[in-house]
C-alpha positions as CSV (number, residue, x, y, z in Angstrom):
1,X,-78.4,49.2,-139.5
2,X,-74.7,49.4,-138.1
3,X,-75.5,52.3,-135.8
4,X,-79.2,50.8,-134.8
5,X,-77.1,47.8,-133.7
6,X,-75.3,49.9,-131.5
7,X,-77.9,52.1,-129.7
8,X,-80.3,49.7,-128.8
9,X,-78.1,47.8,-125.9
10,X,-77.2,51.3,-124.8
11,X,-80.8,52.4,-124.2
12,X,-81.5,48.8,-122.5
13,X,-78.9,49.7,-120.3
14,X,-80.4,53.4,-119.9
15,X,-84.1,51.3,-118.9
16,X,-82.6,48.9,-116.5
17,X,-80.5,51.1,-114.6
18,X,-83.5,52.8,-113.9
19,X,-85.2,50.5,-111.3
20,X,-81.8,50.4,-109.4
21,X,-81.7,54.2,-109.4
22,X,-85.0,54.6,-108.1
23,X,-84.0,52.5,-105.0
24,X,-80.6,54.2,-104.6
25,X,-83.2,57.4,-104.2
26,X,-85.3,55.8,-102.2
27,X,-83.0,54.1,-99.6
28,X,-80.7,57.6,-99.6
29,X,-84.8,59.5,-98.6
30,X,-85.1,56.6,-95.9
31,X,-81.9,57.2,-94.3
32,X,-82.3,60.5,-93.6
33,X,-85.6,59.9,-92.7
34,X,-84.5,57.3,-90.1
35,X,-81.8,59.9,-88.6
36,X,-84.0,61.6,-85.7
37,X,-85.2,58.4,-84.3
38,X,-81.9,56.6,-84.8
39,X,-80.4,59.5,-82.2
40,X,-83.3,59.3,-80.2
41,X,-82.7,55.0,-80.1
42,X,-78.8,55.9,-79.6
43,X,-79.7,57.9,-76.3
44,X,-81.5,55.1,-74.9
45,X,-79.8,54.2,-71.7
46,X,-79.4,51.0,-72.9
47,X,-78.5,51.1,-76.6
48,X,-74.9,50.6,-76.2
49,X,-75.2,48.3,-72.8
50,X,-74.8,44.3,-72.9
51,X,-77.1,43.0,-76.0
52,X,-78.4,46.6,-76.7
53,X,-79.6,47.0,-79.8
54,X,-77.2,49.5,-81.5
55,X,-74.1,47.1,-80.1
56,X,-75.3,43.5,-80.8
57,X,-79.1,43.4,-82.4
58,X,-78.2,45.0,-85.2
59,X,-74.8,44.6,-86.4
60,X,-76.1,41.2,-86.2
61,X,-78.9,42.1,-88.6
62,X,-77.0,43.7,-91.0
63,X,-74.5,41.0,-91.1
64,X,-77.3,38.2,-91.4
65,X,-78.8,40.6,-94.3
66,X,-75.9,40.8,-96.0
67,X,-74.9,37.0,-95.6
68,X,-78.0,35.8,-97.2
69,X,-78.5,38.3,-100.4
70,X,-78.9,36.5,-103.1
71,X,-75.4,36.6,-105.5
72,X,-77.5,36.9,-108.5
73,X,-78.8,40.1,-109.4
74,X,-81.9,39.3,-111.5
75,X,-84.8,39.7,-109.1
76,X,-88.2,40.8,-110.3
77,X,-89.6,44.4,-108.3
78,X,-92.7,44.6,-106.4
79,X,-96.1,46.5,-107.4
80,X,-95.3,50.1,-106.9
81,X,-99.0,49.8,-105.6
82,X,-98.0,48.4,-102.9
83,X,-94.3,49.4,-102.3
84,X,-96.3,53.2,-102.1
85,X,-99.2,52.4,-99.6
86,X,-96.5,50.7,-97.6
87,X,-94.8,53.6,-97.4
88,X,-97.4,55.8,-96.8
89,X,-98.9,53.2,-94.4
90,X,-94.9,53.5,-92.3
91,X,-94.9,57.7,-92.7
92,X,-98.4,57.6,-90.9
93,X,-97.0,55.4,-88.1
94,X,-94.0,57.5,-87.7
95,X,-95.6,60.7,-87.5
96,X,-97.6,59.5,-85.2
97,X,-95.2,57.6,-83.1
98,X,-93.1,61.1,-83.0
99,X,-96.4,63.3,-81.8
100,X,-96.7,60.8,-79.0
101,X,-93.4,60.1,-78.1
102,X,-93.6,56.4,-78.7
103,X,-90.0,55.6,-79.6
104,X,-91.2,51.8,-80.8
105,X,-93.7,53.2,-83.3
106,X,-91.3,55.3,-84.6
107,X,-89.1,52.2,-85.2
108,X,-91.7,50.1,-86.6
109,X,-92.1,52.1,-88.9
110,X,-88.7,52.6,-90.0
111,X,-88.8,48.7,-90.3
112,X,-91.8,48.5,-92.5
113,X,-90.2,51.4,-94.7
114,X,-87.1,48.7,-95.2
115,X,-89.5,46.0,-95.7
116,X,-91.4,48.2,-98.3
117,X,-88.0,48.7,-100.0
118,X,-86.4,45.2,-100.1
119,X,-89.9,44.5,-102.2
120,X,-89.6,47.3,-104.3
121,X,-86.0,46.3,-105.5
122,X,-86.3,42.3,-105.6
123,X,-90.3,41.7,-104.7
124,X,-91.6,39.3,-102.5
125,X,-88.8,36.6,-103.1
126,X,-86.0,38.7,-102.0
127,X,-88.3,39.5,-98.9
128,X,-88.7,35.8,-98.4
129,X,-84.8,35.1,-98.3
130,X,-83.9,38.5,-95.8
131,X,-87.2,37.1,-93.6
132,X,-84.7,35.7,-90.7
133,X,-82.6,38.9,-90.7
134,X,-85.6,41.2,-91.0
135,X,-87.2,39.2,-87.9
136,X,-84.2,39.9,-85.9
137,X,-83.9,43.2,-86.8
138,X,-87.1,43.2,-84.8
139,X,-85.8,42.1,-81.4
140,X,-83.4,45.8,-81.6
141,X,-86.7,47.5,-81.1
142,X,-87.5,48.8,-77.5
143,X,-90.6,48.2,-76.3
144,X,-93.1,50.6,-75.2
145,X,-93.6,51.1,-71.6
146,X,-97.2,50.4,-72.1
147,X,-95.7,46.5,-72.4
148,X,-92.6,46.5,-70.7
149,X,-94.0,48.0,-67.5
150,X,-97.2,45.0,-66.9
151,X,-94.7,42.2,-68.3
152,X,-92.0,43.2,-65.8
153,X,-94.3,44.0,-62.3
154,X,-95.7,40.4,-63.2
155,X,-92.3,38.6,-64.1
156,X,-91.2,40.0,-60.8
157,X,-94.0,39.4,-58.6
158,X,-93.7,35.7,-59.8
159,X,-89.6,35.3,-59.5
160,X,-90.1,37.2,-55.9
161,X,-93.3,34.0,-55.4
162,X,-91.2,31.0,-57.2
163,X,-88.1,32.5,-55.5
164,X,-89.9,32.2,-51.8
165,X,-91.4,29.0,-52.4
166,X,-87.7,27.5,-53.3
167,X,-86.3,28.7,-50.3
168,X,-88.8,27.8,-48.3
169,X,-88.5,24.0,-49.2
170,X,-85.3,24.6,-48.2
171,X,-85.6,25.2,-44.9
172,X,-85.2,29.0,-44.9
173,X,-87.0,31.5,-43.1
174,X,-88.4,33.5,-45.4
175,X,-91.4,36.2,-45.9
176,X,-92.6,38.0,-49.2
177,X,-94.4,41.5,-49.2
178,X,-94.8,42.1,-53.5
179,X,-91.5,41.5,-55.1
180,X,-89.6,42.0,-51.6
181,X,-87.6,39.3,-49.9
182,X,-87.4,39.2,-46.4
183,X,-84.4,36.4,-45.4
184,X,-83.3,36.9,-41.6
185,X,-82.7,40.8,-41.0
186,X,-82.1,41.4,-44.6
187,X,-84.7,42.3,-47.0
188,X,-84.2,41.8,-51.1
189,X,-85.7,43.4,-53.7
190,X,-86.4,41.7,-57.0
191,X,-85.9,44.6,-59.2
192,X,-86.5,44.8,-62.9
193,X,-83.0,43.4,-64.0
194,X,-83.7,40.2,-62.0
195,X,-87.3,40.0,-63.6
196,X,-86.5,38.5,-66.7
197,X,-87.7,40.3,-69.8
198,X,-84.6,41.9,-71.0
199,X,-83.3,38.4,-70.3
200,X,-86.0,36.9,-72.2
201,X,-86.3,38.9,-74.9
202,X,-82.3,39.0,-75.5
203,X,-81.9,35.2,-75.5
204,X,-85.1,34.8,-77.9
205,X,-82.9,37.3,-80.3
206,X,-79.8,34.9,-79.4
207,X,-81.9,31.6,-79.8
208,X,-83.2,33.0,-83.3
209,X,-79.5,34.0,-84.6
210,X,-77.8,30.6,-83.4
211,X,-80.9,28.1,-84.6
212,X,-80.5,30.3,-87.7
213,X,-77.1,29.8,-88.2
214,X,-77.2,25.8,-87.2
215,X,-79.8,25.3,-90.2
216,X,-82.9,24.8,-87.6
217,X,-86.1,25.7,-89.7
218,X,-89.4,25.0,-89.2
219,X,-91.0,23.1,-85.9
220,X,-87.0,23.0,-84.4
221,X,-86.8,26.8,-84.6
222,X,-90.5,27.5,-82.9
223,X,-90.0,24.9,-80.5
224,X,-86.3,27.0,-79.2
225,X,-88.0,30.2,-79.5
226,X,-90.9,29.2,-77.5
227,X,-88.6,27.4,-74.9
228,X,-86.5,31.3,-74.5
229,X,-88.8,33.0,-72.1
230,X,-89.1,30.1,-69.9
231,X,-85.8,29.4,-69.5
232,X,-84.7,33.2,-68.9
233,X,-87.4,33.6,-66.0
234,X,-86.1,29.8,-64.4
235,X,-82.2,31.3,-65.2
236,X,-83.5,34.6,-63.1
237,X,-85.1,32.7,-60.3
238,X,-82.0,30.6,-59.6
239,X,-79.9,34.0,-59.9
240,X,-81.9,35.3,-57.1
241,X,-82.0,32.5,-55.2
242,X,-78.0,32.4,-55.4
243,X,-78.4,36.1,-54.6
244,X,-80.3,34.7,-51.2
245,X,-78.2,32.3,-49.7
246,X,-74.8,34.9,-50.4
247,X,-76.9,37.4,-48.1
248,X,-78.0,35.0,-46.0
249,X,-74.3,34.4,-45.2
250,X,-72.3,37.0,-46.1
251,X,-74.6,39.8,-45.8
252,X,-76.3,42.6,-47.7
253,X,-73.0,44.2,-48.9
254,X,-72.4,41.6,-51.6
255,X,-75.3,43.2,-53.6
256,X,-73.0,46.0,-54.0
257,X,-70.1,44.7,-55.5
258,X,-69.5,43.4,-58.7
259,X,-70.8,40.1,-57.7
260,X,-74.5,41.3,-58.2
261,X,-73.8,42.2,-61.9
262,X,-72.1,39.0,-62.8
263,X,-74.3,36.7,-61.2
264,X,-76.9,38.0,-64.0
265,X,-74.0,37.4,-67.1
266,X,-73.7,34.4,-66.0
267,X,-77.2,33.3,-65.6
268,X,-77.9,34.2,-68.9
269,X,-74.7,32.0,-70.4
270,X,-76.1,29.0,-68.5
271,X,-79.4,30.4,-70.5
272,X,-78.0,30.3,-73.6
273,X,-75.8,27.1,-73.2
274,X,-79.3,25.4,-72.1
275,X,-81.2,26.9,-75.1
276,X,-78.2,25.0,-76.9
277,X,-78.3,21.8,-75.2
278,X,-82.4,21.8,-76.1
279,X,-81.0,22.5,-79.8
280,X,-78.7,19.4,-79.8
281,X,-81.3,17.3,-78.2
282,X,-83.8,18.1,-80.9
283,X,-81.3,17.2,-83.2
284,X,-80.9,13.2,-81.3
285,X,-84.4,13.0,-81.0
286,X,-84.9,13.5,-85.2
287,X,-82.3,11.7,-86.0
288,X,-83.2,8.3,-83.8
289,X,-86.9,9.3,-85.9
290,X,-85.5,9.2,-88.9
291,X,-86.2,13.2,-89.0
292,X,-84.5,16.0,-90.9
C-alpha cells in the first residue's frame, strides 16, 4: 500500500505535465515557423521607423500579454478539434500568403496560429483575458497594398480638397490639380505621409493601449477608437495647412529641412493629447450621469 501511496502523485504529475509539454512543442514549431516572415516584416522600410511595428506595436503587445496573464495556473485547454483546424485553417493562409507575396496574409496567419495556441493551453477564458493584447498585436500588421493604396489616394485627394477650402476662407490664393497645391509660385504636394493613414492607424493602436491602460471598456473604448481616424486626418490637414502659410512666406526650401518632419511628430502629439482630452471628457460626462 506504502509504495501505491507513493507512485500515484508521481504519475499525476507524469499526466499533467503533459498538456504543458505539448504547448512548449507547439509554440517552439510556431516560432520557427514564424522566422521567414518575421525577416521579411523586419526588412520592411518601416519596421524599425517611428511607431513601426517591430519598435513600438509589439513590444507593446508582449508587454500587455504578459501584464494581464492570469497568476493562477489552473486553466482548462481547448478542443484539440478546434486548436487543429485552426491551425490548419493559419498553415493554408500562410502558404498562400507566401506564393503571392502578401506579407499581411502571411502575418495573419501567424496571429491566428498564437490565437489557436493561447486556446490550446488555457481555452477560451485565457483567450478572453489576452483579447486587448491580442487586438493590438493586430495594429503591427502592414497592410496590403491592395488597402493602403485606395485609402491613401482618397485620404489625400480629400486633405489636398479640405486643405484648399481652409485656405481659401482665408484669403489665400490658391488652386488644386489632384492632391497638388498651388499657393503663389509654389506648388505643394500632399504626399502619402501627409495623408493620414499611418497617422490614423498608429494613433488607433495608441488610443487602444492608453484607454486600455486607464480602465476604458465597453462604449468609452469604441467611442475613442472611432474618434482616431478623424482626428488623425483633421491633425494632417492643419499640418499641411501650417506647411502652406511657411511656404507662402518663407519659401519652398523649408520642406527640406527638418521642419517638414517635425511638423508631422508634432501633429500627431496634438493627436494623441486630443484623443486624451476626449478620454477625460468621457469620463466628466459619466460621472455628472452617475455612469461608470
Amino acid at each position: 500500500m506504502a509504495t501505491t501511496a507513493l507512485d500515484l502523485p508521481s504519475a499525476a504529475r507524469s499526466t499533467d505535465s503533459a498538456p504543458g509539454q505539448g504547448s512548449r512543442f507547439l509554440a517552439l514549431c510556431l516560432l520557427i515557423w514564424a522566422v521567414p516572415s518575421a525577416v521579411r516584416l523586419a526588412l520592411q522600410p518601416a519596421a524599425f521607423g517611428p511607431g513601426g511595428p517591430l519598435l513600438i506595436m509589439l513590444p507593446a503587445a508582449l508587454w500587455l500579454a504578459w501584464r494581464d496573464w492570469p497568476a493562477d495556473a489552473a486553466a482548462a485547454p481547448g478542443r484539440p478539434a478546434l486548436v487543429t483546424g485552426a491551425l490548419l485553417g493559419a498553415l493554408i493562409l500562410h502558404a498562400a500568403g507566401m506564393v503571392f507575396g502578401v506579407l499581411f496574409a502571411e502575418l495573419l496567419a501567424i496571429h491566428a496560429a498564437v490565437v489557436a495556441l493561447l486556446y490550446a493551453h488555457g481555452g477560451a477564458r485565457l483567450c478572453r483575458r489576452l483579447v486587448v493584447p491580442l487586438l493590438f498585436a493586430l495594429t503591427a500588421l502592414p497592410l496590403p497594398g491592395a488597402v493602403i493604396g485606395p485609402a491613401t489616394l482618397g485620404l489625400k485627394l480629400f486633405v489636398a480638397q479640405a486643405s484648399l477650402v481652409l485656405l481659401s476662407w482665408g484669403g489665400g490664393e490658391v488652386a488644386r490639380s489632384g492632391s497638388a497645391l498651388f499657393i503663389g509660385p509654389y506648388e505643394l504636394t500632399v504626399e502619402a505621409a501627409c495623408a493620414g493613414i499611418n497617422s490614423a492607424l498608429g494613433l488607433v493602436a495608441v488610443g487602444l493601449f492608453y484607454t486600455y491602460l486607464r480602465g476604458a471598456r465597453g462604449w468609452r473604448m469604441a467611442m475613442l477608437m472611432a474618434a482616431a481616424v478623424p482626428v488623425a486626418i483633421a491633425a494632417n490637414v492643419f499640418r499641411v495647412l501650417l506647411l502652406a502659410v511657411f511656404v507662402t512666406h518663407w519659401g519652398v526650401w523649408l520642406l527640406d529641412t527638418p521642419l517638414h518632419p517635425a511638423t508631422g511628430l508634432a501633429m500627431f502629439a496634438v493627436a494623441v493629447l486630443l484623443l486624451m482630452a476626449l478620454d477625460g471628457a468621457q469620463r466628466m460626462i459619466a460621472r455628472a450621469g452617475g455612469g461608470r
